[in-house]
LUMLO-451517 format. One line per 2 residues: number of its first residue (from 1); for each residue x, y, z of N, C-alpha, C, O. Coordinates in steps of 0.2 Angstrom, whole numbers, plus 5000, padded with zeros to 4 digits. Last residue first. Layout:
NUM) X Y Z X Y Z X Y Z X Y Z ~ ...
END
This chain:
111) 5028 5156 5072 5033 5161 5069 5028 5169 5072 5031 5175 5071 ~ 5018 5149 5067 5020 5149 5074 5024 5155 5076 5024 5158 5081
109) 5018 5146 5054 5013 5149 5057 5014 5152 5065 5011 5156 5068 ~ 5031 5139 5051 5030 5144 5050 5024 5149 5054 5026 5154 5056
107) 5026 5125 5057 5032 5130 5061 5032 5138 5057 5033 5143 5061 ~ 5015 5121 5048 5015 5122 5055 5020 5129 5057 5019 5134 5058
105) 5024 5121 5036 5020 5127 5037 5019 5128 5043 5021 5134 5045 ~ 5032 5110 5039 5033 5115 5038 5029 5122 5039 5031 5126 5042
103) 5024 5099 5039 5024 5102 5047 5028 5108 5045 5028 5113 5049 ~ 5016 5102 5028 5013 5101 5033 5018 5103 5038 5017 5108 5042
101) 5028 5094 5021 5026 5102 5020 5021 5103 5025 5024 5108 5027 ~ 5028 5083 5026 5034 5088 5027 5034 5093 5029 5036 5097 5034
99) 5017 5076 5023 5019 5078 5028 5024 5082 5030 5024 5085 5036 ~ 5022 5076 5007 5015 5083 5010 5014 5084 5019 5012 5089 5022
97) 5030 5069 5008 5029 5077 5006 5024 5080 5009 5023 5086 5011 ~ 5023 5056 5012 5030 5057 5016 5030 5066 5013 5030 5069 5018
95) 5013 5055 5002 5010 5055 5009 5020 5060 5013 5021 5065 5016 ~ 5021 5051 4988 5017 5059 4989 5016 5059 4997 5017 5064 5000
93) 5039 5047 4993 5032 5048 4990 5027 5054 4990 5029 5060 4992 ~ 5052 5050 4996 5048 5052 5001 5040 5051 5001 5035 5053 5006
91) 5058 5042 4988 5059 5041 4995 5053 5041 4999 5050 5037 5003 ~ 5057 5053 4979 5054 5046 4976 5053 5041 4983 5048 5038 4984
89) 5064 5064 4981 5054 5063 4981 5054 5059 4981 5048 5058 4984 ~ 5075 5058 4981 5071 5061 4989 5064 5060 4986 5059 5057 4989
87) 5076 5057 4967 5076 5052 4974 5074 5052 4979 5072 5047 4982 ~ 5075 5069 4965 5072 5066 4962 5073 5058 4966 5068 5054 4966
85) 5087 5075 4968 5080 5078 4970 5075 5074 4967 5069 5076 4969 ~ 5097 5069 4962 5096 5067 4968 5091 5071 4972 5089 5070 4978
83) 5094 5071 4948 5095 5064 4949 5096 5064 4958 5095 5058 4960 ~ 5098 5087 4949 5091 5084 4947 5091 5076 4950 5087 5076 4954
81) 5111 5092 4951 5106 5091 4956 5099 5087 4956 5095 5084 4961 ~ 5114 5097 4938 5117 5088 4941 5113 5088 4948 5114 5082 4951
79) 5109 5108 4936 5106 5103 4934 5108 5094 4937 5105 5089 4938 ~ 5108 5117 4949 5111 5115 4945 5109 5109 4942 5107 5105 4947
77) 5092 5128 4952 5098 5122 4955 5104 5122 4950 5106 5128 4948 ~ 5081 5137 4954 5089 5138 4950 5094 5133 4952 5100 5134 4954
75) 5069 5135 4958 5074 5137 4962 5081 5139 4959 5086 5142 4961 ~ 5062 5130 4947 5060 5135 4950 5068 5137 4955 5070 5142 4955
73) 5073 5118 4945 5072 5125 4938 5070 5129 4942 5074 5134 4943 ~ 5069 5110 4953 5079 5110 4950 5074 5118 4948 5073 5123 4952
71) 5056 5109 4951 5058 5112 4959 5067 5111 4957 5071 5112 4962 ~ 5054 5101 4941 5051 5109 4941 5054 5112 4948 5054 5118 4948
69) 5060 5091 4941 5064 5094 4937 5063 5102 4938 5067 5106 4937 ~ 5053 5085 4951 5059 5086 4953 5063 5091 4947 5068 5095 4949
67) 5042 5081 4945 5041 5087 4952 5047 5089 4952 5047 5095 4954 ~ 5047 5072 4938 5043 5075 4933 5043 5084 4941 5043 5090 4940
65) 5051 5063 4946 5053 5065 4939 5053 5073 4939 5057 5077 4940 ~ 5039 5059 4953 5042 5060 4958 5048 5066 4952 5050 5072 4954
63) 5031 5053 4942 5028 5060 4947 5034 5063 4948 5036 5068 4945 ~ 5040 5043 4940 5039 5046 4935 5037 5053 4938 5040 5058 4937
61) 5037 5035 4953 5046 5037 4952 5045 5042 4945 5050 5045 4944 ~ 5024 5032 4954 5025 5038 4957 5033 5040 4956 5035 5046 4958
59) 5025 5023 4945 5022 5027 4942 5024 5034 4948 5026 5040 4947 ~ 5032 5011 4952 5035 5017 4946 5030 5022 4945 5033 5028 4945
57) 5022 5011 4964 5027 5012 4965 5030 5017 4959 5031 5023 4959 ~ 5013 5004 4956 5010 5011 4959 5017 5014 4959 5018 5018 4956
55) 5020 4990 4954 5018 4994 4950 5017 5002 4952 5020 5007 4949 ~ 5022 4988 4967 5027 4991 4965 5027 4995 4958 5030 5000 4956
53) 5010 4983 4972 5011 4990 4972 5017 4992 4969 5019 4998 4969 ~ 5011 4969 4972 5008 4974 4967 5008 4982 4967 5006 4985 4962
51) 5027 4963 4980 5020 4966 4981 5016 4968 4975 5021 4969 4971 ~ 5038 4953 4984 5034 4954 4977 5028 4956 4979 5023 4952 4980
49) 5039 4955 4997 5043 4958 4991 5041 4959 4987 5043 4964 4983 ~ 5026 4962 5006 5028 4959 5004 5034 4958 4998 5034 4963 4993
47) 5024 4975 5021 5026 4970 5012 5027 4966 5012 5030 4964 5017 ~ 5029 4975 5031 5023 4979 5032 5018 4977 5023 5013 4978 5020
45) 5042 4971 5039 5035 4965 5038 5029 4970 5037 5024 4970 5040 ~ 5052 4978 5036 5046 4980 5045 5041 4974 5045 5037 4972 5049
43) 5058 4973 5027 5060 4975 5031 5056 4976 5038 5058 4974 5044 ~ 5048 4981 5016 5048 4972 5017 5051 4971 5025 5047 4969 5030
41) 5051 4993 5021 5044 4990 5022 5045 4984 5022 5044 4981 5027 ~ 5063 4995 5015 5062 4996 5023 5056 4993 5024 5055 4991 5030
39) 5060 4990 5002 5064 4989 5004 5063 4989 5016 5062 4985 5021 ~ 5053 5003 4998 5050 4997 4998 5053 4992 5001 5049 4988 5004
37) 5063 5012 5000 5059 5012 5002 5054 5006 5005 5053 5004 5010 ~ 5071 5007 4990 5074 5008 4997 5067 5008 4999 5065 5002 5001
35) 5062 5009 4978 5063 5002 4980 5068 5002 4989 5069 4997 4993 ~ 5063 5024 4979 5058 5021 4980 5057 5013 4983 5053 5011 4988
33) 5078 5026 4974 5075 5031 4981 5067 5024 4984 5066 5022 4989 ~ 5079 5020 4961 5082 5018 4965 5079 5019 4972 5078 5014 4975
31) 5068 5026 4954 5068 5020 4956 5074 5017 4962 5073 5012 4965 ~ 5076 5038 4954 5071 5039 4959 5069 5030 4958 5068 5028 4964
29) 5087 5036 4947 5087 5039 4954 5083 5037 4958 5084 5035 4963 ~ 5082 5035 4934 5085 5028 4938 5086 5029 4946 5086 5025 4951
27) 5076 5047 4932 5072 5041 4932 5075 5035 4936 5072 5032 4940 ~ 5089 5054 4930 5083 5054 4936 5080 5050 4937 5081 5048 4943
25) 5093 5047 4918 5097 5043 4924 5094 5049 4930 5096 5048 4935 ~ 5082 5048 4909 5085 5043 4912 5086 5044 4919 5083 5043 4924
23) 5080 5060 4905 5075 5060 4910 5076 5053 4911 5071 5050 4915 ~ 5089 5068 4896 5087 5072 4903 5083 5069 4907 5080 5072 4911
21) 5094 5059 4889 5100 5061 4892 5097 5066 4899 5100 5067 4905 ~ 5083 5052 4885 5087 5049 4884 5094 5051 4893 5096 5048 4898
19) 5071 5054 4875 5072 5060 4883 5079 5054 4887 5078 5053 4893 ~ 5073 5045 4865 5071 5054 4864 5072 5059 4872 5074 5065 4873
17) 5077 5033 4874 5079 5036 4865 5080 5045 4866 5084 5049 4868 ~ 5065 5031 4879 5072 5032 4882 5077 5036 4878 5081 5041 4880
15) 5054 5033 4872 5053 5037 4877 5060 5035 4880 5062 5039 4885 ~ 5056 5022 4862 5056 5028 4862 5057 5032 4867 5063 5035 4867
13) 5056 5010 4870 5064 5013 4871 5061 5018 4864 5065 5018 4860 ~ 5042 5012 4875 5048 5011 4880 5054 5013 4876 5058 5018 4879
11) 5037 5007 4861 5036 5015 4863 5041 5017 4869 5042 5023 4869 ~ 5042 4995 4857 5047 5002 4853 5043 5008 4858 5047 5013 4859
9) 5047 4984 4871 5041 4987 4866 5046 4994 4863 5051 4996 4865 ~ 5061 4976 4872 5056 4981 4874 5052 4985 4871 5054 4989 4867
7) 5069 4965 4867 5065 4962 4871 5058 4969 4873 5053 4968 4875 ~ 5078 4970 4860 5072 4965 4857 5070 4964 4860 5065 4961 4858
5) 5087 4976 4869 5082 4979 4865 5078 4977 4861 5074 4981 4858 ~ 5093 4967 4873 5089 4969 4877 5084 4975 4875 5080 4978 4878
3) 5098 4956 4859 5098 4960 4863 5091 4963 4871 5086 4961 4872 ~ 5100 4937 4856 5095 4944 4856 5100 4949 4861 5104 4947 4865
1) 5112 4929 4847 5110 4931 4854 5106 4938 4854 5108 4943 4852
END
C-alpha cells in the first residue's frame, strides 16, 4: 500500500519537513480560515464550489502566513497565538484588511 508521501513531489514535503514545526499547523489554520470563506461564498451563490480561485485562494493562506508571523513577533504575542492570527488573515484576505485598516485610520483621524 503506497503512502501519502509517494504521492507528493519531494519539493512539497521538503518545505513540510524543514518548516515542519513553525509553518504547518499556521498554514493549516489559514487554509482552514479561507475555505470558510469560500464556503460563505458558495453559500451566497457568489461561487462556485469547484472554483479556480481556490488556487489564488492558497497562495493568499501562504501571504496570510507569512503576515501573521511578523505581526505575532512585532507585537510580542505568544507563539501559540500564530495559528489563529493567521486564520483571521486568511478569512479576512488582502481586500477584507485593508478595509479594516482603512476604517481604522478613518476613526483615528476623527480623534
Amino acid at each position: 500500500m503506497r503512502q501519502l508521501y509517494d504521492y507528493l513531489p519531494d519539493a512539497v514535503l521538503l518545505v513540510f519537513t524543514f518548516l515542519g514545526g513553525v509553518f504547518y499547523s499556521p498554514l493549516m489554520a489559514a487554509i482552514v480560515g479561507r475555505f470558510v470563506f469560500h464556503a460563505l461564498r458558495v453559500d451566497e451563490k457568489r461561487r462556485k464550489w469547484r472554483d479556480p480561485i481556490l488556487i489564488a485562494d492558497l497562495a493568499i493562506c501562504f501571504l496570510a502566513v507569512l503576515v501573521a508571523s511578523g505581526l505575532v513577533s512585532y507585537f510580542d504575542m505568544k507563539p501559540e497565538t500564530l495559528p489563529a492570527v493567521s486564520a483571521v488573515l486568511a478569512y479576512l484576505g488582502p481586500r477584507g484588511v485593508e478595509g479594516h485598516l482603512e476604517e481604522f485610520f478613518k476613526r483615528r483621524r476623527r480623534r
